[in-house]
C-alpha positions in Angstrom: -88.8 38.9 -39.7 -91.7 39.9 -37.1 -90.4 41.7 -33.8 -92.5 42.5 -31.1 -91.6 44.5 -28.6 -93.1 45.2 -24.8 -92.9 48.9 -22.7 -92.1 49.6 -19.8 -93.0 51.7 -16.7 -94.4 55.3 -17.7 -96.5 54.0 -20.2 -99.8 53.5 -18.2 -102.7 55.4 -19.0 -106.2 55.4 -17.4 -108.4 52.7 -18.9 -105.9 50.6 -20.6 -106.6 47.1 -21.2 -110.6 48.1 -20.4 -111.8 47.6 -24.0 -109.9 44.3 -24.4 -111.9 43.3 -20.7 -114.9 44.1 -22.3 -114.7 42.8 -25.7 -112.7 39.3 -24.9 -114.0 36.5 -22.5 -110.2 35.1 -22.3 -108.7 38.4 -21.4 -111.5 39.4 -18.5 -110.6 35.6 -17.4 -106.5 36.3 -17.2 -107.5 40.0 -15.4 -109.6 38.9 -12.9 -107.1 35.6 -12.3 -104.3 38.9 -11.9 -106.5 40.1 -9.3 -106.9 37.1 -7.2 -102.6 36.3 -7.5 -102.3 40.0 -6.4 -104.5 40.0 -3.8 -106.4 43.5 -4.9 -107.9 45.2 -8.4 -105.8 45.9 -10.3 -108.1 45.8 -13.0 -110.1 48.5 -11.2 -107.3 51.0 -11.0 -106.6 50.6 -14.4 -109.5 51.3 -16.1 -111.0 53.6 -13.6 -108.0 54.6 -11.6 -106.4 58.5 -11.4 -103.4 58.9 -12.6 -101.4 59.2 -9.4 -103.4 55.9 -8.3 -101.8 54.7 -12.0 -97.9 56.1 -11.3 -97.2 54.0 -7.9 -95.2 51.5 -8.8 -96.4 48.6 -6.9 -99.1 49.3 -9.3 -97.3 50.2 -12.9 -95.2 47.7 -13.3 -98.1 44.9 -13.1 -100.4 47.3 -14.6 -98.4 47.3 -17.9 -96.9 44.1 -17.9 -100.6 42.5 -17.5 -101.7 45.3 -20.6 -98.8 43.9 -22.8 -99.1 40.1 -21.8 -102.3 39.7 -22.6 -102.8 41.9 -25.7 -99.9 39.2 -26.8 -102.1 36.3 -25.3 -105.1 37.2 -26.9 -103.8 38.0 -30.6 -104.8 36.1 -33.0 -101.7 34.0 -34.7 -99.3 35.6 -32.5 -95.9 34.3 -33.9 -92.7 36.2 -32.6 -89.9 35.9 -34.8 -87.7 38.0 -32.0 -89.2 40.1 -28.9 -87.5 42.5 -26.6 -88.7 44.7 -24.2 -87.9 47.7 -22.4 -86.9 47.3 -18.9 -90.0 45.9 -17.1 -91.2 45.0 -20.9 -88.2 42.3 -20.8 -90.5 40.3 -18.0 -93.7 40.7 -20.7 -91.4 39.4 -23.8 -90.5 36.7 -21.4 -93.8 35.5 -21.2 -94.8 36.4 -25.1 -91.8 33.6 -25.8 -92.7 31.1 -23.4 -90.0 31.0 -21.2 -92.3 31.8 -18.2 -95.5 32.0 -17.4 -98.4 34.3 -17.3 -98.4 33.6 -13.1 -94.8 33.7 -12.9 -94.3 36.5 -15.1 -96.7 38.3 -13.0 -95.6 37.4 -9.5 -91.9 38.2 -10.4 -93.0 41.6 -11.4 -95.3 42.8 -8.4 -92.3 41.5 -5.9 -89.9 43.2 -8.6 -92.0 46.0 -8.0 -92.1 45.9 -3.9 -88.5 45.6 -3.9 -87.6 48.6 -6.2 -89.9 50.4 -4.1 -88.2 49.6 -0.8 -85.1 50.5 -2.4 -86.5 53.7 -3.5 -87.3 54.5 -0.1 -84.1 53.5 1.4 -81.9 56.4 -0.8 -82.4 59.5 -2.2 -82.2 59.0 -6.0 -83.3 60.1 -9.4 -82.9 59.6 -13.1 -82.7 62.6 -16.1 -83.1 62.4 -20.0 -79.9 63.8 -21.6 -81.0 64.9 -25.4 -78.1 65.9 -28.2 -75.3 64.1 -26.9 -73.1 61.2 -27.9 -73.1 58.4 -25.6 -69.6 58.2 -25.0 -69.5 61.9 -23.7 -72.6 61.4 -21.1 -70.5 58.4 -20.1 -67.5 60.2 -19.7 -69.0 63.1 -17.6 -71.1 60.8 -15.5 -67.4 58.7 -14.6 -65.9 61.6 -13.6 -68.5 63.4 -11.3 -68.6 62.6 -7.9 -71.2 60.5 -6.3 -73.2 57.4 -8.0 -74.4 58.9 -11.5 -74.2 56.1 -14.6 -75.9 55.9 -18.1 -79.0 53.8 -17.2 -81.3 53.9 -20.8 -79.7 54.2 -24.1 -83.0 54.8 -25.7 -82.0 56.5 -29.4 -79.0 58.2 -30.9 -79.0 61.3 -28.8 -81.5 60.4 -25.9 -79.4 58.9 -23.2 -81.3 58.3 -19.6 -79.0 59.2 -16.6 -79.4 57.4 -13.0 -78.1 57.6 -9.8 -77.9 60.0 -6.6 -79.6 63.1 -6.5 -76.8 65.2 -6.1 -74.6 63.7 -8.3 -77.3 63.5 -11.0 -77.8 67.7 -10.6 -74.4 67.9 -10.7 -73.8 65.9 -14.1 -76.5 67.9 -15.9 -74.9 70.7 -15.5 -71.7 69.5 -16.8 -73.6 68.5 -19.9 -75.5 71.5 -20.5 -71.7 73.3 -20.5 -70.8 70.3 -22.3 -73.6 71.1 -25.4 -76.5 68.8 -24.8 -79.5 70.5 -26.1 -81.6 69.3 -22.6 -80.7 67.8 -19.0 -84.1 67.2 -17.5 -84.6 65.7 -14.1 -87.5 62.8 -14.6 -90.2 62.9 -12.4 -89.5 59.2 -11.3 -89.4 57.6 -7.5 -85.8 56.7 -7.6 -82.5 55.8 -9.3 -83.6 52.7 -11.9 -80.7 51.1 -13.2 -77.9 52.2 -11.2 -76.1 51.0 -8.2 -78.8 52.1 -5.9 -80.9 49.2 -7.0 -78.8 46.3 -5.3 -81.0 45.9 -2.6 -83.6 45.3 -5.3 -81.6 43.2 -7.4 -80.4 40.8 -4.3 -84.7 40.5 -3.5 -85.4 39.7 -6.9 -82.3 37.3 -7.3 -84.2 34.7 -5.0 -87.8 34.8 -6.5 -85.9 34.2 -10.6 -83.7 31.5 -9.2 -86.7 29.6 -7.8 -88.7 30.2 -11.0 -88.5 27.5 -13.7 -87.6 29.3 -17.3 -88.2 27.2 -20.6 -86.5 27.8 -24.3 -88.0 30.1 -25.8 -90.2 29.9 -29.0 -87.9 32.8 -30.4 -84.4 34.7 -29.4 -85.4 37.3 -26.9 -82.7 40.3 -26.9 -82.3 41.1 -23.5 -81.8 45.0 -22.1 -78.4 43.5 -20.3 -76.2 43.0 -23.6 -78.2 43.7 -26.7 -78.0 39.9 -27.6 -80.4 37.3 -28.6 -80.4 34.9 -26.4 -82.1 31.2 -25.9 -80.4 29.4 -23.5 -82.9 29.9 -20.2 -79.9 30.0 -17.3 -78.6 33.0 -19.5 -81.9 34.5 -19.8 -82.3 34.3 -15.7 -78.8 35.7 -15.0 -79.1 38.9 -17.1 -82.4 39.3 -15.6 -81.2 39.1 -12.3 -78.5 41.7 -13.6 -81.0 44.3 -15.3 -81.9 46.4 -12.2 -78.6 47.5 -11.8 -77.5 47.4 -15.2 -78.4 50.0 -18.4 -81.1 49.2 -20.6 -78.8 49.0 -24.2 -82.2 50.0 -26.7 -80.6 51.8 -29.3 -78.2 48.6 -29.6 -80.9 46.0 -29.3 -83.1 47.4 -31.8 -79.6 47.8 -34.0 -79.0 44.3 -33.6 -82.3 43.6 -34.5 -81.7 44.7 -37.7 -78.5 43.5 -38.5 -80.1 40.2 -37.6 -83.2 40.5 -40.3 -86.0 42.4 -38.3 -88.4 43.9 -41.3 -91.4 44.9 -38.7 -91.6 46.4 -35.1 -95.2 46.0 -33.5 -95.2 47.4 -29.8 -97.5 45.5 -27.7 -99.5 47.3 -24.8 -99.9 50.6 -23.6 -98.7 53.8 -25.5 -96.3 54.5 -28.6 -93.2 55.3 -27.0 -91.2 52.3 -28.7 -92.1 52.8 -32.0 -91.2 56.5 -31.5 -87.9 55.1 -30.4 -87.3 52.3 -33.2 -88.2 55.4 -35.7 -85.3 57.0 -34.7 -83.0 54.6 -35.0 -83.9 54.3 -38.6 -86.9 56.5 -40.0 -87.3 53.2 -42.7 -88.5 50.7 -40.1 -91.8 49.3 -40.4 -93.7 50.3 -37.5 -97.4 49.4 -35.7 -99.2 49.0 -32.4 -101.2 47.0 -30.9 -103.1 47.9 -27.8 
């Protein structure tokens, strides 16, 4: 079965999507629509932008998700068996199945952006890559230090992503150094993603989804939330609603994945990180890109 899968924020790169702009009248049509809905352009910053221009995140977020979407719009016989994405990539493998659309998918993200921003502002927080760990000991260790530090990305077996209060997060790192992991790295990020800290966020975002219509999607989309395929579009709204504060269960959807049939991953939009991620979950997957 075909799987596509979308990434998210950190894998922007100067110039993305400017080939496809060039080469493909129906993609320059969808970017420069992006840049009217948005009100600036974006187009502009992505394929002539610097990278700090490139790392806001009022700018990422649609940055990639318009890479991804309309890489997937513009492919010929696009047929999803299954798509997931990472994180913002969820709102882009939303759109690849049809349960939004391309305006939707891109309005919910720039306010999705605005409002993780805001909450970014409004607390000191920060996220770090634990590598050589089991999960279930970076759990335990993050429950029992004090302050708001949780598991926020389960990317692969033995890269977990921590999130939560500065503090807290120093202090947990520590603690899992002693405890053996082979790194605790502090990510050079603008604040806690996927914690607690993103309420605020969550509560914004929780009134733009609700007044969004969703349709059933061409394919089961397995969503960050619970690992699961699901169809049914209430669902679908309610663990997106959920995912800001909520980890992002990779290594279980991709699992899943395969317990459910997948034969082929192709990542769609900027970068390689996913496939490097699929890989090694199981160095036998099938792997490509598509940028």
């Amino acid at each position: 079965m075909k799987v596509f899968i979308f990434p998210g924020q950190g894998a922007q790169f100067t110039g993305m999507g400017k080939e496809l702009y060039n080469s493909n009248e129906k993609a320059k049509e969808l970017f420069e629509k992006s840049n009217d809905i948005l009100g600036f352009r974006i187009s502009d910053i992505m394929f002539e932008g610097s990278a700090e221009e490139l790392k806001e995140t009022k700018v990422t977020q649609p940055a990639v998700f318009l890479h991804s979407v309309i890489v997937a719009l513009t492919t010929e016989n696009f047929s999803p068996e299954m798509v997931a994405g990472h994180s913002l990539g969820e709102l882009s493998a939303l759109v690849a199945a049809g349960v939004i659309t391309f305006e939707d998918g891109l309005n919910i993200v720039s306010k999705r952006a605005q409002a993780m921003q805001k909450a970014c502002e409004e607390t000191t927080g920060t996220m770090a890559a634990i590598l050589g760990l089991d999960d279930d000991v970076v759990e335990k260790i993050c429950a029992e230090t004090e302050g708001v530090v949780v598991a926020a990305n389960y990317n692969c077996p033995g890269q977990l992503v921590i999130s939560g209060e500065l503090n807290a997060v120093k202090k947990a790192c520590d603690t899992l150094i002693e405890a053996g992991a082979r790194r605790a790295l502090v990510l050079p990020v603008g604040g806690a993603f996927h914690s607690p800290l993103m309420d605020p966020a969550r509560e914004e975002l929780a009134d733009v989804i609700n007044n969004t219509v969703f349709n059933n999607p061409i394919c089961p989309v397995y969503q960050n939330v619970n690992a699961q395929p699901v169809q049914n579009p209430e669902i679908i709204k309610q663990n997106l609603i959920s995912q800001l504060t909520s980890p992002v269960k990779w290594t279980q959807i991709i699992k899943n994945m395969l317990a459910d049939g997948a034969s082929s991953f192709t990542e769609i939009g900027p970068g390689k990180t996913l496939q490097g991620l699929v890989k090694k979950v199981d160095r036998q997957i099938e792997t490509a890109g598509v940028q």
